[in-house]
N, C-alpha and C positions, 0 to 999 in steps of 0.2 A: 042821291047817295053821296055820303062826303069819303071825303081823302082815308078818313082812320076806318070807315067799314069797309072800304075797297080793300085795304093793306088786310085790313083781319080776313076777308073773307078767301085774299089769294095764299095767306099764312095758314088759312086751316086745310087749303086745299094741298099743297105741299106738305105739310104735317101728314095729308093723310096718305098722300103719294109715298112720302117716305116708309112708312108704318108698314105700307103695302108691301113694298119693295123689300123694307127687311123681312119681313114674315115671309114670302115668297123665296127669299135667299134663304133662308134658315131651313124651310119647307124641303127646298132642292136641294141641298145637302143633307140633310136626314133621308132625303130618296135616293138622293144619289149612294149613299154610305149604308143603306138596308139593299139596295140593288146590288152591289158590290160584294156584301157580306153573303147574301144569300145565290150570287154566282162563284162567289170563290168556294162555299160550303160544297156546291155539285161538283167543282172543280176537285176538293180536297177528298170525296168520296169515290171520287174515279180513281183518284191514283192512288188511293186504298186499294182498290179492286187489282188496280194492272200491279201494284207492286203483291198484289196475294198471286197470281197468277204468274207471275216471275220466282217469286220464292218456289211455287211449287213445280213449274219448268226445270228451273234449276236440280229441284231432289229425285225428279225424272230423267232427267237426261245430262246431265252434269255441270249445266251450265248457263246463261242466262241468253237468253236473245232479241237484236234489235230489230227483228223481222214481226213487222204487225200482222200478215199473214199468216206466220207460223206461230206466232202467239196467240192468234185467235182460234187455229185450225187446233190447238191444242187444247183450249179451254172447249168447248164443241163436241171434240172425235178423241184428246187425248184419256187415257187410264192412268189409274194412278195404285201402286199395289201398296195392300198394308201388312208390313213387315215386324217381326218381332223379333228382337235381339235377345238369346239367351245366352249366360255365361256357365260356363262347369269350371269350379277348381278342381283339378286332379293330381295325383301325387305319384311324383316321378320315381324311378326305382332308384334313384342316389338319396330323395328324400325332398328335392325339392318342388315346389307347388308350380304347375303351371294351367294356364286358364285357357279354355278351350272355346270359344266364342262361333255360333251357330246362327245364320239367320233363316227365321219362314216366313213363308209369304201365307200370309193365311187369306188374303182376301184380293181381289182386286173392284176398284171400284170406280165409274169416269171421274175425271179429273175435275168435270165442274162440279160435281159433289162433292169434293176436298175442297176444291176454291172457294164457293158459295157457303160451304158450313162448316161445322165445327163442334167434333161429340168431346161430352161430358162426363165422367164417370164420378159417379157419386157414389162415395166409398162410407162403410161404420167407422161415426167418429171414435167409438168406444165398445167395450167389450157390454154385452148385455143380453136379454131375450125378449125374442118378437114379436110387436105385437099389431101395429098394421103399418101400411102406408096410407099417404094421403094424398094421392094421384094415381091414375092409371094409367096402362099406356096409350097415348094417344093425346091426353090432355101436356095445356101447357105448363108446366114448372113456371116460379117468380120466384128469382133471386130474394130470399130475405122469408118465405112461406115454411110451411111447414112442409118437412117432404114424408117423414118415419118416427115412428116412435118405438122406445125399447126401455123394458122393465132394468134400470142400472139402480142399484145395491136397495132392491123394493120398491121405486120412486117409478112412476111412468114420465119418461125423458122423451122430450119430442126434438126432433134436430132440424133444421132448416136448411134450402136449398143454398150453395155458394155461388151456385150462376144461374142463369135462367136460360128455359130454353124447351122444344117438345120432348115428351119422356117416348124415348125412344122402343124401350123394352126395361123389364125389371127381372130380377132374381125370383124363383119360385119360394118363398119361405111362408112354412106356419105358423100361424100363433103358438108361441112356447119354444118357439127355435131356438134354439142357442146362437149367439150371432158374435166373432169377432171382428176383433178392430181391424178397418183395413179392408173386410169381405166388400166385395163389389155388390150396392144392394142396385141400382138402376143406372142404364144410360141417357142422357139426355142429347137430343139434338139442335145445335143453333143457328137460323141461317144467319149471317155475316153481310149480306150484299141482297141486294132489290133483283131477282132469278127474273126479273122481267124485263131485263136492262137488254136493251140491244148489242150484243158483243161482236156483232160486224159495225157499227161504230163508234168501239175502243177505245181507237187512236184517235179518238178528234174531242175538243177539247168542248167542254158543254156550254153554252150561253150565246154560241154564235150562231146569225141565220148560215143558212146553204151557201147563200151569194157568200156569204164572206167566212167558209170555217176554218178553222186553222187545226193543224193535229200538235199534238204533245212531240217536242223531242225527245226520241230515245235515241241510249247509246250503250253497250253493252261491248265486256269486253275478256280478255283474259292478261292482266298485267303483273308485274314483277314488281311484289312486296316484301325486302327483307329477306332475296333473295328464294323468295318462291313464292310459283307463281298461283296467280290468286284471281277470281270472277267476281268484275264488278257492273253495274248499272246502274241508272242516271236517266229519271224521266221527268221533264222539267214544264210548264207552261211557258210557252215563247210569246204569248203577248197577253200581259197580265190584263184584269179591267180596272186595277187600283193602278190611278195612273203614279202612286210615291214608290209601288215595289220596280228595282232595278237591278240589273249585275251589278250597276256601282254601289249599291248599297252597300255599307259596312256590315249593318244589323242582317245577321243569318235568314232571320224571319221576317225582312221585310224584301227578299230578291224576289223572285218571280217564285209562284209555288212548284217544288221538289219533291223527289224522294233519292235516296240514294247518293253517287258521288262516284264520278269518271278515276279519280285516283285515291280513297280509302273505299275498305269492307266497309259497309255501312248501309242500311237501307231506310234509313231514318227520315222523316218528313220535316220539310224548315217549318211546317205548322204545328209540331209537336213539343 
């Protein structure tokens, strides 16, 4: 074997070493960057969850908290009541109006059924007469389907769902009913969050084993805005898996994923 098929034969082996090596680096970044994206996704659906569960802490009991005990013992054991606000103008005997504001509790219901879901009322878009629906209760509503239809100026007008979600209960109405605008014709219900989710652990943040799991920081507080005072929260990932997000970041949405914010109102996520 001479000199030029020695050189060609270690040049093609190298050529293919190399070919190897970049396809294999290209390979691992594409996994690494699909691994990353689909831990930061579970990441970013947790703290959906604990900021829905903070929000509704909050309209219970007046304020937020950084006790993952008591945040959890709430979502579990706490209630949550459904209130309705009615207003009366009435006329004062000098002539002027004042508004008399009443609240009832019409309902109580646990608080992981506030957190977890979320009802719908589907309301007549338009003034007209009835003539059926197109679900029953039990089945599921799709945003964009057909939910009612009603006889407007001779025409049979079918109207479509605005959100999706299971029809909770409907209005009793007959064919020929007169129906206006605004009449509540069905409710819908949506669940919001996976009810299968372990909520004893919360606070810990998803993609890590046991030997090594880390929990979310939280911080909750009551501080002085503008001279009054004001309830904020701040649940943050402390050790990202994207090793470019960091506190020093400039870019909002590239620090470690949040919601909320230690010194403004705000409950806002840096992945939003």
């Amino acid at each position: 074997m001479n000199v030029t098929k020695i050189i060609s034969i270690v040049l093609l082996v190298l050529s293919l070493g190399l070919g190897y090596y970049l396809i294999s680096s290209v390979k691992s970044t594409i996994d690494d960057q699909a691994m990353i994206a689909e831990r930061e996704g579970a990441i970013i659906e947790k703290l959906m969850l604990i900021r829905e569960a903070e929000e509704v802490y909050l309209e219970v009991n007046g304020n937020y908290t950084s006790d993952w005990d008591k945040l959890i013992d709430f979502i579990e054991n706490g209630q949550y009541p459904i209130i309705q606000k009615k207003e009366r103008v009435v006329t004062l005997s000098y002539g002027a109006d004042s508004s008399i504001i009443t609240y009832d509790t019409l309902d109580i219901i646990p608080a992981k059924e506030r957190i977890f879901k979320t009802a719908h009322n589907v309301n007549a878009a338009n003034n007209g007469t009835f003539v059926s629906f197109a679900v029953a209760p039990g089945e599921e509503a799709i945003k964009g389907a057909p939910a009612y239809t009603l006889v407007q100026n001779g025409k049979n007008v079918t109207h479509k769902f605005k959100e999706s979600g299971r029809v909770k209960s409907r209005k009793r109405f007959t064919a020929g009913q007169e129906i206006t605008k605004g009449d509540l014709m069905m409710s819908l219900e949506e669940t919001k969050y996976d009810q299968s989710i372990d909520i004893s652990r919360l606070a810990y943040v998803p993609g890590y084993e046991y030997s090594e799991e880390v929990k979310f920081d939280i911080f909750a507080a009551e501080i002085e805005r503008s001279n009054t005072l004001v309830d904020v929260v701040e649940v943050k990932n402390p050790k990202p898996f994207d090793p470019t997000r960091s506190e020093n970041n400039e870019a909002k949405n590239k620090k470690p994923l949040r919601f909320g914010s230690k010194t403004d109102v705000t409950l806002s996520g840096n992945w939003e």
